[in-house]
N, C-alpha and C positions, 0 to 999 in steps of 0.2 A: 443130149440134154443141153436145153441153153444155159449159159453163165450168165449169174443175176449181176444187176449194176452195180451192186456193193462189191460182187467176186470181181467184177472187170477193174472198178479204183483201185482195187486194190493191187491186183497184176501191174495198171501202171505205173503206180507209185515205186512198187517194188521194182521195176525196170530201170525206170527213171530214174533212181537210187544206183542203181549199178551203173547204168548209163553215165551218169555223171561224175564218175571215179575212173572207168573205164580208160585203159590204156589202147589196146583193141580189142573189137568187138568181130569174131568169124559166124557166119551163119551158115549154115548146112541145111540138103536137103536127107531127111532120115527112113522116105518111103524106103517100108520093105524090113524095118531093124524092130525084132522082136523088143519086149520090156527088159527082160535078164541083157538082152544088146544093150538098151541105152544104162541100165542100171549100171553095168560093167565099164562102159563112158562116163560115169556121172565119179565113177570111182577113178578111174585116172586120171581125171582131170581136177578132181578135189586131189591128188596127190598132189600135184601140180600147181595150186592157187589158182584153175580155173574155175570159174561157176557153170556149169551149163542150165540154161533157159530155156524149155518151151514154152509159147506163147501162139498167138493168132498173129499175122502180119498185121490186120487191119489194127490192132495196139498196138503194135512197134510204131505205126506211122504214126499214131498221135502222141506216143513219147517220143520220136525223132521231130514232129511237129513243136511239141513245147519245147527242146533244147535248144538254147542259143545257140550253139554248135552246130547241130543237127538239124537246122531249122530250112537249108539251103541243099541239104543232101537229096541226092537221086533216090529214090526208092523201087523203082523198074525191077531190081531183081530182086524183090520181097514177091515170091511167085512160089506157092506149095507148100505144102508142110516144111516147116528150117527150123531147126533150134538153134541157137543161139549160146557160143561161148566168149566167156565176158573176163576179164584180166586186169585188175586194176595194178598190177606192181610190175607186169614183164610184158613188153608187144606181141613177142615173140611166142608166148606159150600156148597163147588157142588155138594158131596155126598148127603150132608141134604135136599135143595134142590129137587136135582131130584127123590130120593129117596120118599120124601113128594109127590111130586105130581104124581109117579109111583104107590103110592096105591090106590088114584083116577082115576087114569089113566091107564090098563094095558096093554094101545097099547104102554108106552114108556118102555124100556126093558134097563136097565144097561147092558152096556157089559164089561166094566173095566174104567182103567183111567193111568194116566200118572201123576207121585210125581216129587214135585220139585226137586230131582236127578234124573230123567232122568231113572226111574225105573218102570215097569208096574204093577199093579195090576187086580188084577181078579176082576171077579163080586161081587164075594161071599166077599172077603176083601175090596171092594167099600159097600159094604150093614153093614155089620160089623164097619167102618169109619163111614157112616151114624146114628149108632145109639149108637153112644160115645154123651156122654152131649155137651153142647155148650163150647163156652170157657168162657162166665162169667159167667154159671153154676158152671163149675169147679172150678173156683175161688172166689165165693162164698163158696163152699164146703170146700174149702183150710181155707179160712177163718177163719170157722165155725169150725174147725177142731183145730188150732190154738187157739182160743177161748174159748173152751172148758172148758182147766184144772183153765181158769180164772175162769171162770163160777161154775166150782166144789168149788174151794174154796168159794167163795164169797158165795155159797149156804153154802156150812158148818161151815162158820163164823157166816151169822146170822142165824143159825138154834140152834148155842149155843147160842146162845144173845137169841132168842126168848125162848128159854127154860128158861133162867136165868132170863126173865122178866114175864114169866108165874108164875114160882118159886115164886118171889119176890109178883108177884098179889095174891098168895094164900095163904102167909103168911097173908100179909098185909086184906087180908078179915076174918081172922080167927078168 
C-alpha cells in the first residue's frame, strides 16, 4: 500500500528531528528478521537511549538533502531494506547496540552509519566503534589510572611501617 504525502511529511519531519540532535546515526540491513525480532530490538535499544527508525532510503536522501551537515554526504550505501539507529547523547551506543543483537541475530547485517559531522562510516569501522568500552567503563579506567600512583605510595608507606612493627615485635619477644 502506498504512503500518502501527508504520511511521507511527516516521516521526514520526524527524521529530520532526530537527524538533527543525532550524535550517530548506524543503518542496518534487517532482511529476514521477523516483527517479535525487531520488536525485541526496538526494546534494547530504548534501554539504551537508542531510537530505532524504519523508513524508505528514498526519505532519508531528502532529509540527508535538506541538513546542512548532511547535504555533502555519500549516500551509495542507502541500498535495501536498513533501519536506522539514532543516538542523540552517546556515539557509541547504536553501534553497541545493533552490533549486540547482530551476533544473536545474523539476519540483521551492519552496513555503515552516518557521525555527527556529517561523515560516513563503513561496516567494518561501525563494528570496530562497537567494540570500544562504554563510556563509564572508560572512566572508571581513567579513574583507576589516576589512582594508582596513590595507591603505590600508600602501599609503600605501610609496608615500611609493617616492617618496623614486625622489627619491633621480635625484638620485644626476644
Amino acid at each position: 500500500m502506498a504512503i500518502s504525502r501527508d504520511k511521507k511529511n511527516t516521516l521526514v519531519a520526524e527524521f529530520s528531528e532526530l537527524l538533527a540532535g543525532a550524535k550517530s546515526t548506524v543503518f542496518a540491513a534487517y532482511n529476514g528478521l521477523s516483527v517479535d525480532d525487531l520488536q525485541h530490538l526496538r526494546a534494547a535499544a530504548r534501554a539504551e537511549g537508542v531510537t530505532i527508525k524504519v523508513i524508505k532510503n528514498r526519505l532519508v536522501r531528502v532529509v540527508l538533502a535538506e541538513n546542512v551537515t548532511y547535504k555533502a554526504t555519500d549516500t551509495s550505501a542507502l541500498n535495501g531494506q536498513l533501519l536506522y539507529a539514532i543516538s542523540d547523547s552517546d556515539e557509541v551506543a547504536p553501534a553497541k547496540v545493533l552490533d549486540t543483537f547482530a551476533k544473536t541475530n545474523p539476519a540483521l547485517v551492519i552496513a555503515g552509519a552516518f557521525s555527527g559531522d556529517g561523515s560516513v562510516m563503513t561496516a567494518d569501522e561501525v563494528k570496530a566503534l562497537a567494540s570500544l568500552p562504554s563510556k563509564s567503563q572508560l572512566i572508571a579506567e581513567v579513574i583507576a589510572q589516576l589512582l594508582s600512583p596513590v595507591h603505590d605510595v600508600t602501599n609503600a608507606l605501610s609496608g615500611n611501617l609493617h616492617a618496623l612493627l614486625d622489627g619491633v615485635s621480635a625484638k620485644a619477644t626476644n
